[in-house]
N, C-alpha and C positions, 0 to 999 in steps of 0.2 A: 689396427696395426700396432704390433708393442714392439719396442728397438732396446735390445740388452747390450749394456759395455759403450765403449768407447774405441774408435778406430784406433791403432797402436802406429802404422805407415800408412800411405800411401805412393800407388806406384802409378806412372802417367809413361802408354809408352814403352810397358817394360823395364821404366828403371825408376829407381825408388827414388820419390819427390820431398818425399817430408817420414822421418823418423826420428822418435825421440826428442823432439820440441824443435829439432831443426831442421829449414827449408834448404836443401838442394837441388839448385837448378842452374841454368844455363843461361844468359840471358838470350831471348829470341828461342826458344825452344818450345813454348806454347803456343797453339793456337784458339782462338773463340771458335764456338761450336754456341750458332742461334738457340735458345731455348723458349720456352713462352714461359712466365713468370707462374708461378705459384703451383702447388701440385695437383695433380688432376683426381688424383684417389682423394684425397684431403679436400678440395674445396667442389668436388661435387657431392660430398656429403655434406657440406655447410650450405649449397642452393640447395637442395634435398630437403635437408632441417628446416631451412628457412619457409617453408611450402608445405610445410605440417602449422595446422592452425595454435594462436597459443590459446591459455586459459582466460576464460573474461569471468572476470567480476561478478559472482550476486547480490545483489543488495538484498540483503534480510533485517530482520529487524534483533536485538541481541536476545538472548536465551532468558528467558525469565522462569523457567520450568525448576523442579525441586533439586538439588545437589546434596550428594548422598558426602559426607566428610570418612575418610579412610585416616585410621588414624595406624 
């Protein structure tokens, strides 16, 4: 998901809440609306990710073979 720019207002309601750095509102004019925490497209690609194996380690022994010099 890519998100260009920056929101400019916001309207809640039909009527404009916040433009130009400033909050207009009403006092008692909102209400909460339950949400469940964190977003659903976002963090089911992070259990997804997490469920992909990572890389392990080989222990070798270091390279002792001829090295060509590039000059």
């Amino acid at each position: 998901m890519k998100c260009h720019g920056v929101p400019v207002a916001t309207i809640s309601q039909g009527k404009i809440v916040y433009r130009d750095g400033k909050l207009n509102i009403t006092r008692g004019s909102g209400r909460y609306i339950p949400r469940p925490t964190g977003s659903t497209y976002v963090y089911s690609r992070v259990h997804q990710r997490d469920k992909i194996p990572r890389y392990v380690k080989v222990d070798r022994e270091p390279y002792t073979g001829p090295v060509v010099k590039l000059d």
